[in-house]
C-alpha positions as CSV (number, residue, x, y, z in Angstrom):
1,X,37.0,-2.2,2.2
2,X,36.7,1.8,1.2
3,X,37.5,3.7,4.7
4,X,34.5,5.3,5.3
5,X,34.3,9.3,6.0
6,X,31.2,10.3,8.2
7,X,29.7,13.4,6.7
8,X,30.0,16.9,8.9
9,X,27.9,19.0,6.7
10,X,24.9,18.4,4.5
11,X,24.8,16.1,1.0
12,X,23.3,18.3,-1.6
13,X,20.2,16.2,-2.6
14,X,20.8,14.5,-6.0
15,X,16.8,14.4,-7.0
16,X,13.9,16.8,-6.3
17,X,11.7,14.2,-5.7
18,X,11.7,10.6,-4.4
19,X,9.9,7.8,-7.3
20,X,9.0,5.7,-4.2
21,X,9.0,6.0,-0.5
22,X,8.3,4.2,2.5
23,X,7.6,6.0,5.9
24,X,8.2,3.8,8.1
25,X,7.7,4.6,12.3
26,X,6.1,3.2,15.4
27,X,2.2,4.1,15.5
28,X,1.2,7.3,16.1
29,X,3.7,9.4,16.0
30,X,2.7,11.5,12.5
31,X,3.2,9.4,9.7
32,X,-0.5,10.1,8.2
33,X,0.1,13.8,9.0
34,X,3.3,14.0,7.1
35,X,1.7,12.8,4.1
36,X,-1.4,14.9,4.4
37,X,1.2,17.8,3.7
38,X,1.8,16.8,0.5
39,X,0.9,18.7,-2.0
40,X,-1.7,17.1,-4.2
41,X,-1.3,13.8,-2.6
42,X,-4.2,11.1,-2.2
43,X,-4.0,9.1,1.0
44,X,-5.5,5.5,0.4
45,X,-6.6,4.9,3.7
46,X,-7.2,1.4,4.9
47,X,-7.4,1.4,8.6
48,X,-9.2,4.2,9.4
49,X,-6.3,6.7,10.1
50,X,-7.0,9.4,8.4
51,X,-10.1,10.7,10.2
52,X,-8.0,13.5,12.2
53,X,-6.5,15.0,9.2
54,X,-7.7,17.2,6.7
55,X,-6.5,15.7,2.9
56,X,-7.0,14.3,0.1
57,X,-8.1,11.0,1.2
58,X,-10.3,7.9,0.3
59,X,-11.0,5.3,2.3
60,X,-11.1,1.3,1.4
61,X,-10.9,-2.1,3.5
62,X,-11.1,-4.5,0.4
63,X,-9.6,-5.8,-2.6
64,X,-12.6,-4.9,-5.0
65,X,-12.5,-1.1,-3.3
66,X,-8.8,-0.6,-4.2
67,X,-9.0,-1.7,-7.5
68,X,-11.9,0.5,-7.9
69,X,-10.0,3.3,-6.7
70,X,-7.0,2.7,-9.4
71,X,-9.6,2.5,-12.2
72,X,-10.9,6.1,-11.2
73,X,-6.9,7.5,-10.9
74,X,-6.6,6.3,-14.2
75,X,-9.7,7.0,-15.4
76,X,-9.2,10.6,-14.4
77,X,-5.8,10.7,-15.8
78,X,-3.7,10.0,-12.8
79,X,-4.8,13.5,-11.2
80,X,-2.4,13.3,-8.2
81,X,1.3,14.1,-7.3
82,X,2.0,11.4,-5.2
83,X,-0.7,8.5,-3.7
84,X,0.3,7.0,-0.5
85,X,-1.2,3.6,0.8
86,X,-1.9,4.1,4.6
87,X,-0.8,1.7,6.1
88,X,1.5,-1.2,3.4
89,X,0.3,-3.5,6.4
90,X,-2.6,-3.7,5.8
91,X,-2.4,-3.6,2.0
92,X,-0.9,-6.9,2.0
93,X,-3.3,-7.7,4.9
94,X,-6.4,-7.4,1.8
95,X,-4.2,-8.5,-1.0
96,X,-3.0,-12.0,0.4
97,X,-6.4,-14.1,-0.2
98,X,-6.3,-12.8,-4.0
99,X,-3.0,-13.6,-4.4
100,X,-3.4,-17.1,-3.2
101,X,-6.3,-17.3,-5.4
102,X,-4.2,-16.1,-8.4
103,X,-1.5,-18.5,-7.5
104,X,-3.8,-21.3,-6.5
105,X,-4.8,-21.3,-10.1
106,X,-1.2,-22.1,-11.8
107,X,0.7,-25.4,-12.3
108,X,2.5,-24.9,-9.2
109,X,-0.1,-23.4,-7.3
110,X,-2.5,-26.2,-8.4
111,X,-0.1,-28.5,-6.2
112,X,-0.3,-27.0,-2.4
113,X,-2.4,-27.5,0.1
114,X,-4.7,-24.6,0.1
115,X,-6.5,-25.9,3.2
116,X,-3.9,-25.7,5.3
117,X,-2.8,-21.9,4.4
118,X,-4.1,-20.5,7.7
119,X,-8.1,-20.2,6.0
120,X,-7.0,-18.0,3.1
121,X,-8.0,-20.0,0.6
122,X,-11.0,-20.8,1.9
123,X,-11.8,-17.1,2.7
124,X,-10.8,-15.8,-0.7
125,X,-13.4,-18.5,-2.0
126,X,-16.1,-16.4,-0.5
127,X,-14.4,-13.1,-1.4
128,X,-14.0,-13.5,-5.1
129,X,-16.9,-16.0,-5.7
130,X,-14.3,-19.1,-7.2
């Protein structure tokens, strides 16, 4: 292995700015605030964070919200900078029961037990009307 030599002064950055990036932190301590910085960025807010900061912000707690929300970006001709999901948690949180659904309907989906997936499957039934 490469010995390693710690820096002592700052790495000139390599890009201007990052493709992705995850802000990761314990609650409340100004994750939401950071990104309301941004310069034309839209904060996809989906636990109701963003009430104490002034951005550009929309708020959504379902599946059929979000996507809405992407149609209009794209619909506008992806107006923003930058778009930040607030919080990835809950993202996946919204996204789970119509994945299961999605894989539910495949050859090897077709094979699990959807019942015993925690209620998802029997919860995205309502959501999505299958």
């Amino acid at each position: 292995m490469a010995e390693i030599i710690l820096p002592t002064q700052k790495v000139t950055a390599s890009h201007l700015s990052p493709k992705n990036l995850i802000i990761f932190s314990k609650p409340k301590v100004g994750k939401t605030s950071l990104l309301a910085q941004l310069e034309d960025c839209l904060i996809i807010d989906l636990e109701d964070g963003s009430d104490y900061v002034d951005a550009l912000k929309l708020k959504a707690s379902s599946w059929e919200e979000i996507k809405a929300i992407g149609k209009a970006i794209k619909e506008a001709n992806f107006p923003y900078k930058y778009i930040a999901v607030d919080t990835i948690t809950a993202l996946e949180t919204i996204a789970l029961p119509y994945a299961e659904l999605l894989y539910s309907r495949t050859p090897m989906g077709k094979k699990c037990r959807w019942e015993l997936r925690m209620g998802y499957h029997l919860q995205s039934h309502q959501l999505f009307g299958s």
